[in-house]
C-alpha angles and dihedrals in degrees: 000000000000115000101258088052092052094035075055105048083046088066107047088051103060086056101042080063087048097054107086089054121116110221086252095064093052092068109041127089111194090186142029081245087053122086115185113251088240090065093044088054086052115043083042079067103041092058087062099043094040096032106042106008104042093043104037114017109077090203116041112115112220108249098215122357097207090057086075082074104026096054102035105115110195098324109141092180091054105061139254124348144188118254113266090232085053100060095087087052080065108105092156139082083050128230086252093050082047098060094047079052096056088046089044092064095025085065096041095048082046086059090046100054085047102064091049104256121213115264094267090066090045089054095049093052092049090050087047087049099053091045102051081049082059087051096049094057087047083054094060084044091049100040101052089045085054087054101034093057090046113107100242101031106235137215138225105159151307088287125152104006127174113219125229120288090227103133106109117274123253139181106232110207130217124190126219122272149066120323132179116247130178134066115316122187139041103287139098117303135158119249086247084074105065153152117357118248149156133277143186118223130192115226098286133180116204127198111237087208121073109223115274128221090261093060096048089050092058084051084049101041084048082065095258096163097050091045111089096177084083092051143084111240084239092056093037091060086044097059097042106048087047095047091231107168097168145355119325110269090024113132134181103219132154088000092299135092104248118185120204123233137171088278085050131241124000133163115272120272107218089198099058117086110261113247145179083060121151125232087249094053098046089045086053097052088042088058087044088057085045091242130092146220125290123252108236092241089057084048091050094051091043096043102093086056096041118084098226135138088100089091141357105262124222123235135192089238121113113225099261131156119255125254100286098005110166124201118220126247125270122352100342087063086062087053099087102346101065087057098060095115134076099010141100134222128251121193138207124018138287134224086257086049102101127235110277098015102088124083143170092251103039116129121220115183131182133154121276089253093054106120100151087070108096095252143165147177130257114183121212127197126210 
């Protein structure tokens, strides 16, 4: 596909998943993780106008002058921004202004593709479109967080939905020695990625099966969440000052456990893969099993034999850079390496991941606490 179609297709996307919305759910921001889909439609937009037409195109005229600071998300090299737990404060521009904004740059970076720009704009475009790909799948997160914490859990369709883990399940299993990690090939990566190198792994067995509700209900109903022998202290303290007794969007109504999902509340499958599940959650019901979480290099060189791509999948791998890892000049070096801290690897896809986007060396990365990512657990055995 050549890159305006896809630049093209990009676009569409972001606001097909966008569609079923009411005017009301584009501005709030229930919590500090949540950005209102009106701000997603529109930083996705500002990257492209501040990254690739201000500074390359001589005649592109700003749409709006304030959206440089409105729309900036944690560039430092870009200017001034707004505060991320202010974004829901934001009532103008509204949805509707933001809509001509987004038309406003898609038709400008259409021009530009179409007078055969030079391979630094190429670049740049690819770079936007694989961001704004990264913001589509937050959308579906965020999204369903604006309409899971509503009162009366609404829905707007049977979007985004994981399949049953019933294929049998099997013990893959991994011999000792070095093996070779990273993003091989000539197509798009993140820097994060690189660069290929080596490393050493221990004798390891992987589930092929992600764990299912019912598993994690039996972990529940053993008293999971009240024993803090399977925690880290971190996670412990978590759970207990939030008063977290199962998964994210799990609730106990009419005698029976209920999940919420885009078409509202249904009663829990107890085949599909639990999800919206924290690293200290999934680390607790591993220790439980008596296993543990993969590393992410143990999930790399297991990926082309595990079924995934239903749910992000946690690892016990903290969010570090790779043996000679560089970070790029000027504001694309702040995009993965100034969040290398703090933060631990998932790895896979998810249903809300689109086509083209997932790899077996991507990266994810979101603090221990994250439960809003679409998220699951894969167990692994010495």
């Amino acid at each position: 596909m050549e890159l305006k179609d896809q630049f093209l297709r990009t676009r569409e996307e972001t606001e097909s998943i966008c569609a079923p919305l009411q005017t009301e759910d584009y501005v709030v921001q229930p919590m500090v993780d949540v950005s209102p889909p009106k701000w997603h439609l529109s930083h996705t937009t500002w990257f492209f106008e501040q990254f690739i037409l201000v500074k390359h195109d001589p005649e592109y005229q700003v749409f709006n002058p304030d959206f440089a600071y409105l729309f900036n998300s944690y560039y430092n090299h870009m200017g001034e921004r707004t505060l991320r737990q202010d974004r829901g404060f934001m009532t103008r521009p509204s949805v509707a202004k933001v809509y001509e904004y987004r038309n406003h740059v898609t038709a400008a970076i259409t021009k530009v593709l179409e007078n055969n720009p030079g391979d630094k704009v190429l670049e740049l475009v690819e770079v936007g479109i694989n961001h704004e790909q990264q913001h589509q799948e937050l959308l579906a997160y965020d999204i369903k967080y604006i309409l899971g914490t509503q009162p009366t859990f609404p829905s707007i369709g049977n979007y985004f939905r994981w399949e049953e883990e019933r294929h049998s399940h099997k013990w893959l299993s991994f011999s000792e020695g070095l093996y070779e990690v990273g993003h091989r090939g000539n197509g798009f990566c993140f820097d994060n990625e690189l660069p290929v190198h080596k490393v050493y792994l221990e004798n390891f067995g992987i589930s092929n099966s992600l764990v299912t509700n019912g598993e994690f209900l039996e972990f529940m109903e053993d008293g999971g969440y009240r024993n803090f022998d399977l925690w880290h202290d971190e996670g412990w303290h978590f759970i207990r000052d939030n008063a977290i007794e199962h998964p994210l969007y799990w609730h106990f109504k009419d005698g029976t456990w209920q999940q919420f999902h885009f078409n509202g509340l249904e009663k829990l499958n107890h085949d599909l893969p639990v999800s919206h599940i924290s690293m200290y959650e999934a680390y607790a019901f591993a220790s439980w099993k008596g296993m543990r979480l993969p590393t992410e290099f143990e999930w790399e060189v297991a990926a082309g034999k595990l079924p995934w791509g239903q749910l992000w999948e946690w690892t016990n791998s903290a969010y570090l850079p790779y043996p000679g890892f560089t970070r790029a000049e000027g504001a694309l070096g702040e995009y993965n390496g100034k969040f290398m801290l703090n933060q631990m690897v998932l790895r896979g896809a998810s249903v809300a991941t689109p086509d083209g986007h997932e790899r077996s060396s991507y990266r994810n990365f979101f603090h221990a606490s994250s439960r809003w990512v679409f998220s699951g657990i894969r167990l692994v055995k010495q």
